[in-house]
C-alpha positions in Angstrom: 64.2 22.7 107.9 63.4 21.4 104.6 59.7 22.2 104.6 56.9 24.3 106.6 56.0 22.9 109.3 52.3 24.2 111.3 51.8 24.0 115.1 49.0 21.8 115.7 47.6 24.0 117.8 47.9 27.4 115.4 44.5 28.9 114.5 42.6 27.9 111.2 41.0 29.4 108.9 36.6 29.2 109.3 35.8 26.3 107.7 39.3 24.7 106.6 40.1 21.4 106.9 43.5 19.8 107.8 44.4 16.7 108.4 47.8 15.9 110.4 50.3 13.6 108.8 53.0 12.5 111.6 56.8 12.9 109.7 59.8 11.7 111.0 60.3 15.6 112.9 56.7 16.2 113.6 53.4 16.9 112.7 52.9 18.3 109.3 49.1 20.0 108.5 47.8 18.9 105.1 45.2 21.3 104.0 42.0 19.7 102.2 41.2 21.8 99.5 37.3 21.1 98.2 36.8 21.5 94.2 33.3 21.0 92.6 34.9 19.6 89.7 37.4 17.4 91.2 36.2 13.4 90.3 39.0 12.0 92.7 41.9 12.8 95.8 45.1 14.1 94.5 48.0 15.1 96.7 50.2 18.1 95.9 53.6 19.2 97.7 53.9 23.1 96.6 57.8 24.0 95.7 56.7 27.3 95.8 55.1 27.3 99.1 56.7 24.1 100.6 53.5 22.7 101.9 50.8 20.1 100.9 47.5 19.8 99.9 44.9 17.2 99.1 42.4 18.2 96.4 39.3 16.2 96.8 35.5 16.2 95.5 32.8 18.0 98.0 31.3 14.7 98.7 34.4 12.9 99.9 34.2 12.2 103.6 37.5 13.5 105.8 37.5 10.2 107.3 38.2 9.0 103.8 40.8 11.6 102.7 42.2 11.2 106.1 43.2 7.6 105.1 44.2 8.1 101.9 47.1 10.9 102.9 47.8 8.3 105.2 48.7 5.7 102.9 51.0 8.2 101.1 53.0 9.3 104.1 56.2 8.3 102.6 55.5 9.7 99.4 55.1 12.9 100.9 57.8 12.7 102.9 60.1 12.0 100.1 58.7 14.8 97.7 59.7 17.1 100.9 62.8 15.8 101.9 63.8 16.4 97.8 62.6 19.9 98.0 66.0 22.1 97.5 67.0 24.7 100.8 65.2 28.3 100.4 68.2 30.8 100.0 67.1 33.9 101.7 67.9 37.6 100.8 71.2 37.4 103.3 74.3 38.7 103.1 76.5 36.2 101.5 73.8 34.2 100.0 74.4 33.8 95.9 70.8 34.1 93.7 70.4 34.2 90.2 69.7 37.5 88.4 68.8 37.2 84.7 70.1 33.7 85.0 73.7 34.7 86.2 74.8 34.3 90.1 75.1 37.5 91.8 76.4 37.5 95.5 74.3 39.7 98.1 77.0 41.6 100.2 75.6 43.8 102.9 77.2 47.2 102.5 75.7 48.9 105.9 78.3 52.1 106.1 77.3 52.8 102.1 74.8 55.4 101.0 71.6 54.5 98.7 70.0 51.3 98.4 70.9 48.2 96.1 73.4 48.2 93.3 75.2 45.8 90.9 79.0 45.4 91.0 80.2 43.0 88.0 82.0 39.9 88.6 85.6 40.1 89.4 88.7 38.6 86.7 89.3 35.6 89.9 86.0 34.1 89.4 84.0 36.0 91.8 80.3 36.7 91.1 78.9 39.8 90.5 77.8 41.4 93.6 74.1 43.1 94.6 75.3 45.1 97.4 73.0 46.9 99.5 73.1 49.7 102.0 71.5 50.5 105.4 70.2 48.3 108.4 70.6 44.4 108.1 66.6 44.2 109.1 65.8 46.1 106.1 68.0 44.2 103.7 65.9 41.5 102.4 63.1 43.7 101.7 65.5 46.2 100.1 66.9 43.0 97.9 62.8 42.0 97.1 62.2 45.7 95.9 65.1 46.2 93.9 64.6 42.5 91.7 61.2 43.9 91.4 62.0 47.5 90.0 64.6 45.4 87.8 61.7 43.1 86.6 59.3 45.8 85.6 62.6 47.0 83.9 62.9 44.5 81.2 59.3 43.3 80.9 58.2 46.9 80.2 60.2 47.6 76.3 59.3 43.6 76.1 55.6 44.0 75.8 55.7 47.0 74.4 57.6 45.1 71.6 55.6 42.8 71.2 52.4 44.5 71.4 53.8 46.5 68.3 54.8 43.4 66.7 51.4 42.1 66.8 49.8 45.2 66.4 47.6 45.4 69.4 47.0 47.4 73.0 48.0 46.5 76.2 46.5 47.7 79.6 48.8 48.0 82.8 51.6 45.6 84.2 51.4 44.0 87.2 53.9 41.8 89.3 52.8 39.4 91.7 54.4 36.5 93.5 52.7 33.5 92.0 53.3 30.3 92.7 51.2 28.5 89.8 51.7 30.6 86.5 54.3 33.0 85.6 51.6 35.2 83.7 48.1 36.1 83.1 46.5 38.6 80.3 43.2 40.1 81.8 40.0 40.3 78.9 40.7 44.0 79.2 44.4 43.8 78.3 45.9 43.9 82.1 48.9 41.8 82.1 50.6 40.4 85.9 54.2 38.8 85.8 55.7 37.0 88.4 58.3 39.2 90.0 60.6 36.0 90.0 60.9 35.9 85.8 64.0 38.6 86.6 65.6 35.5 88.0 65.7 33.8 84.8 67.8 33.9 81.8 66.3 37.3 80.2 65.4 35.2 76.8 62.9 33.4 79.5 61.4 36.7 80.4 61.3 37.9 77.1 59.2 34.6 76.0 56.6 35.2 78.8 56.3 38.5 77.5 55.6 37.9 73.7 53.2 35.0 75.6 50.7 37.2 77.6 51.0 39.7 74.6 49.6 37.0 72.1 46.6 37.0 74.6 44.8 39.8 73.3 44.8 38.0 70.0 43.8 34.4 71.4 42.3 34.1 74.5 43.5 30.2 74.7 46.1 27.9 74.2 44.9 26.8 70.4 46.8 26.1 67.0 46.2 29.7 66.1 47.6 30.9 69.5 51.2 29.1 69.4 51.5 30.4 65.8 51.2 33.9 66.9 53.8 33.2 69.1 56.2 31.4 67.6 56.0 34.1 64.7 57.2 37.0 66.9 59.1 34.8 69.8 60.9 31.8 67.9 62.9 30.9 71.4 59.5 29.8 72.7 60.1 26.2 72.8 63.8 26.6 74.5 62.4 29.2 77.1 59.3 26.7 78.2 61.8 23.8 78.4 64.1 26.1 80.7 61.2 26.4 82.8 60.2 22.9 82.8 63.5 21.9 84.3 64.1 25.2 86.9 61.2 27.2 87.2 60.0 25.3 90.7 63.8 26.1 92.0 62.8 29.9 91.5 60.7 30.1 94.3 63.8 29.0 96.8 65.1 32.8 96.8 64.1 34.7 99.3 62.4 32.6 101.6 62.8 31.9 105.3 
């Protein structure tokens, strides 16, 4: 199935709105999403979460939005059928780990939990194989990308926080599905998990990027100079995620 599908008759949320859109396998829930600042409809399909949503002003009737979805069926329909296949955390199934394919191979006789074997002189990938029951192995896979992520992004803002000579709070990693980053007014900083995934000059951007935060609190001149001054692969690392950061929400899903 290339996209999430909801049962028509699953429960909804107190006050949500949905409108059903009929594709060529079924019904397909479109949640409407009210925004006080929102001046007209816009339709979204979500790579991350592999649904879609209409964004509308409060004052827009359903009846209204309901006809506009309408009218876009088969753009919708095309944005979803282009959405790539989620790879889940199974055994045999090949994901990216700091940008380099790593096989998952279920080692269920082995003792411990996940571990890295490098890739072999034939051509094989490097492995992530990972011990005990098959029902625990995607978790086991989730937790050890994560424990890898904190990893690297820890000496990476600590880096740069010494490069640009300021304090940092405490890191976070969360599964976001709109921004790979955040810096808190207090200094907290919260990474998408899914940054491991990416080539490690990628990660290392994002890092220097929150960092410059507790400088510049925006996205001004002044900002990009701070962080072109201690991160010169800025541009390269947001043009890598122009063209495959949506494709790094595939892993792990159903």
């Amino acid at each position: 199935m290339l996209f999430r599908r909801h049962d028509r008759k699953a429960p909804l949320t107190r006050g949500a709105e949905w409108i059903e859109l009929m594709l060529d396998d079924g019904p397909l829930r479109v949640a409407v999403r009210r925004h006080p600042q929102a001046r007209r409809l816009t339709l979204r399909v979500r790579a991350a979460a592999r649904d879609v949503t209409l964004t509308a002003p409060p004052h827009v009737p359903l009846a209204f939005a309901h006809d506009f979805v309408q009218r876009h069926r088969e753009w919708v329909r095309v944005r979803l059928v282009r959405l790539p296949e989620p790879v889940p955390f199974a055994d045999g199934a090949i994901i990216p780990l700091r940008g380099e394919p790593h096989r998952i191979v279920h080692r269920p006789e082995a003792r411990g939990t996940v571990w890295i074997a490098p890739a072999q002189e034939d051509g094989e990938p490097a492995t992530l194989n990972v011990a005990g029951d098959a029902p625990h192995l995607s978790r086991r896979v989730q937790d050890f990308l994560k424990r890898e992520a904190r990893h690297d992004l820890g000496p990476a803002v600590r880096r740069y926080a010494a490069a640009l000579k300021v304090e940092v709070g405490r890191i976070t990693l969360r599964d976001t599905a709109s921004r790979w980053g955040s810096c808190s007014a207090q200094g907290d900083l919260s990474f998408s998990w899914r940054l491991i995934l990416a080539p490690a000059f990628v990660l290392d951007y994002l890092a220097a990027h929150e960092v410059a935060h507790r400088l510049e609190m925006n996205h001004g001149p002044r900002y990009w100079r701070l962080v072109e001054q201690v991160c010169p692969a800025r541009r390269e690392a947001e043009a890598w995620l122009r063209r495959n950061g949506s494709d790094l929400h595939r892993y792990g899903g159903a």
